[in-house]
ROSE-4610 file (N, C-alpha, C; in Angstrom, 1 decimal, always signed):
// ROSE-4610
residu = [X/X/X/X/X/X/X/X/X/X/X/X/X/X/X/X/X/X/X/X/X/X/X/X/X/X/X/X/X/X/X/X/X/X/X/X/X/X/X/X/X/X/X/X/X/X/X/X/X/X/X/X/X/X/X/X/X/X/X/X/X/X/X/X/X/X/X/X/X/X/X/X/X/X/X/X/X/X/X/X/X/X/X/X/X/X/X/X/X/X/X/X/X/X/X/X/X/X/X/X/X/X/X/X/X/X/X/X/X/X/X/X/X/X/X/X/X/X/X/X/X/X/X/X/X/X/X/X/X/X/X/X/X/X/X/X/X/X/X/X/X/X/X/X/X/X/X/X/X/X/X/X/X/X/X/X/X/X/X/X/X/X/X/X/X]
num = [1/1/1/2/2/2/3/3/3/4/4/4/5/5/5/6/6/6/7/7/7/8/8/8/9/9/9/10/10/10/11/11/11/12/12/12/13/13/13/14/14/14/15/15/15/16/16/16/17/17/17/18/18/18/19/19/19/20/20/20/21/21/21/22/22/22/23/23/23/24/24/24/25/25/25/26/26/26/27/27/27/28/28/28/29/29/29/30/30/30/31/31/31/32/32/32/33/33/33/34/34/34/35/35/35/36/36/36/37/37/37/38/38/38/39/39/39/40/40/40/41/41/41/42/42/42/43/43/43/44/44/44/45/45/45/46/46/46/47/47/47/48/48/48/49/49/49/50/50/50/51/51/51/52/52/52/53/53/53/54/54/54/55/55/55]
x = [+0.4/+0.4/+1.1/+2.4/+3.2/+2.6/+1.1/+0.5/-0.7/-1.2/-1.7/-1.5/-0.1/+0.9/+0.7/+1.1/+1.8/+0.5/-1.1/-2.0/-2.1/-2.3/-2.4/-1.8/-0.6/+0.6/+0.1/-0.4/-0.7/-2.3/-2.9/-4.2/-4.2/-4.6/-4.8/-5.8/-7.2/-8.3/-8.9/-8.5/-8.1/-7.7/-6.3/-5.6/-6.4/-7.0/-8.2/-9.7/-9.4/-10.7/-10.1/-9.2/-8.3/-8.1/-8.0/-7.2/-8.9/-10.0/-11.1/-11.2/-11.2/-11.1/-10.6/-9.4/-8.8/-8.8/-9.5/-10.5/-11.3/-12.4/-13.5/-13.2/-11.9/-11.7/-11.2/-10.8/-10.0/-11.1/-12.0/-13.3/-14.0/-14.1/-14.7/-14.1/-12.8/-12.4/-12.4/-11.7/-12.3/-13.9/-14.6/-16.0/-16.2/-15.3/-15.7/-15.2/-14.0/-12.9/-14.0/-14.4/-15.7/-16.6/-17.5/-18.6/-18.4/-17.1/-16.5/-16.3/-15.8/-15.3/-16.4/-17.4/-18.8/-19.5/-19.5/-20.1/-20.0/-18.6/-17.9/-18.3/-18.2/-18.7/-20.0/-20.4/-22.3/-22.8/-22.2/-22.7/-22.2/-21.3/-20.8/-21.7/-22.3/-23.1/-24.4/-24.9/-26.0/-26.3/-25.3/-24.9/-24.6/-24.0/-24.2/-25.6/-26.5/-27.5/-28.3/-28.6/-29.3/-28.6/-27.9/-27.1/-27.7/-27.4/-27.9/-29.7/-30.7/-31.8/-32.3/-31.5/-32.2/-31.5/-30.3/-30.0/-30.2]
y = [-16.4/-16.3/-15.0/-14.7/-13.4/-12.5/-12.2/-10.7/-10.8/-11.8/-11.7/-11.4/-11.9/-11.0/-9.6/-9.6/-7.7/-7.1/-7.6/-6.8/-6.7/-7.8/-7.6/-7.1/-6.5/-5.7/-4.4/-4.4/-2.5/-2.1/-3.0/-2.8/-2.3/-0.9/-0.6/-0.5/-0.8/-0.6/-1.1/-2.0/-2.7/-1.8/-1.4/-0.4/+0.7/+1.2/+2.3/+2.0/+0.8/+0.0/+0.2/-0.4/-0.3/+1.5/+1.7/+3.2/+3.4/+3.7/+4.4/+3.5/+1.9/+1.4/+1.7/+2.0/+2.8/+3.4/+4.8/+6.1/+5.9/+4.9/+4.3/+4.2/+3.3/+3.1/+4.0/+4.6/+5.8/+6.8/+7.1/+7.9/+7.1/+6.2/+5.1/+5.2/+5.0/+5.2/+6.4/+7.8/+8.8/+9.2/+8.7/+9.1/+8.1/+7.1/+6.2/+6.6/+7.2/+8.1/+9.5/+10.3/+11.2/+10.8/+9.8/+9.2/+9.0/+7.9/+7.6/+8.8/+10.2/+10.9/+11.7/+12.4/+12.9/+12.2/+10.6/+9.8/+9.9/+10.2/+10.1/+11.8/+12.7/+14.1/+14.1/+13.4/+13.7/+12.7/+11.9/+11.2/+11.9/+12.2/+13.1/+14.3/+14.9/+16.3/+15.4/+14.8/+14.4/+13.5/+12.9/+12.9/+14.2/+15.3/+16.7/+16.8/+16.9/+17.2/+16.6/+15.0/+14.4/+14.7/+15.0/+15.0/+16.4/+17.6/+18.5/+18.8/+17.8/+17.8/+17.2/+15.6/+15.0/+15.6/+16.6/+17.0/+18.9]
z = [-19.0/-17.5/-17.1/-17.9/-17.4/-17.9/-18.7/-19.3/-17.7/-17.6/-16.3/-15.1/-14.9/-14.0/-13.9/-14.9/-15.4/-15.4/-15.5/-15.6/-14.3/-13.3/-12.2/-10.9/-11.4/-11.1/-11.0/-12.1/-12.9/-12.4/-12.1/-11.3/-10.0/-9.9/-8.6/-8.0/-8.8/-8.1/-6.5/-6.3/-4.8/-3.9/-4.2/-3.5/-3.7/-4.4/-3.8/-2.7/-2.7/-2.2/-0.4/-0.3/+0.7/+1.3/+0.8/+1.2/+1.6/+1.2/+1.7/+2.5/+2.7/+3.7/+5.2/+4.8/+6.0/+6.5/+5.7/+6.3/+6.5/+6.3/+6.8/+8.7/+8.4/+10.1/+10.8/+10.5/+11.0/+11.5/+11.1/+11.0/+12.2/+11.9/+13.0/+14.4/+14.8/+16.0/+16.9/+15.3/+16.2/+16.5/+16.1/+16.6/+17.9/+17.7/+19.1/+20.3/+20.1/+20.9/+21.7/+20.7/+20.5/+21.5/+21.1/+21.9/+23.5/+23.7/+25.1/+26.1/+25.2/+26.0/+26.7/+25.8/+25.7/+27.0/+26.4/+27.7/+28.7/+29.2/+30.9/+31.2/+30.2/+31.0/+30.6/+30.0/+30.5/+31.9/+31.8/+33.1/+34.1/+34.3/+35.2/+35.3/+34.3/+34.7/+35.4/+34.6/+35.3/+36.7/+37.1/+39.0/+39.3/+39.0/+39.2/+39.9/+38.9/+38.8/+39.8/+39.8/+40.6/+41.5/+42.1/+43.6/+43.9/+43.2/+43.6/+43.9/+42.8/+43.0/+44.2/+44.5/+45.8/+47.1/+46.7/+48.0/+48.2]
């Protein structure tokens, strides 16, 4: 049971699984950060626009 331990100790492949994991999310937020912000100034241009078109 204690070489099981100690293999399972010494095993990191998890902890690499994890770690891209976390760049996974990290990658994820800022593009969602990205997207939201994009959003609010394109809607904004385009009430620009229609305001200027119907008026």
């Amino acid at each position: 049971m204690s070489q099981f331990l100690k293999s399972f100790a010494k095993n990191e492949s998890g902890a690499t699984a994890i770690e891209y994991g976390l760049i996974a999310a990290g990658i994820a937020v800022a593009i969602i950060f990205a997207v939201n912000t994009l959003g609010s100034t394109l809607s904004g241009v385009f009430t620009d626009v229609n305001t200027k078109i119907k008026g």
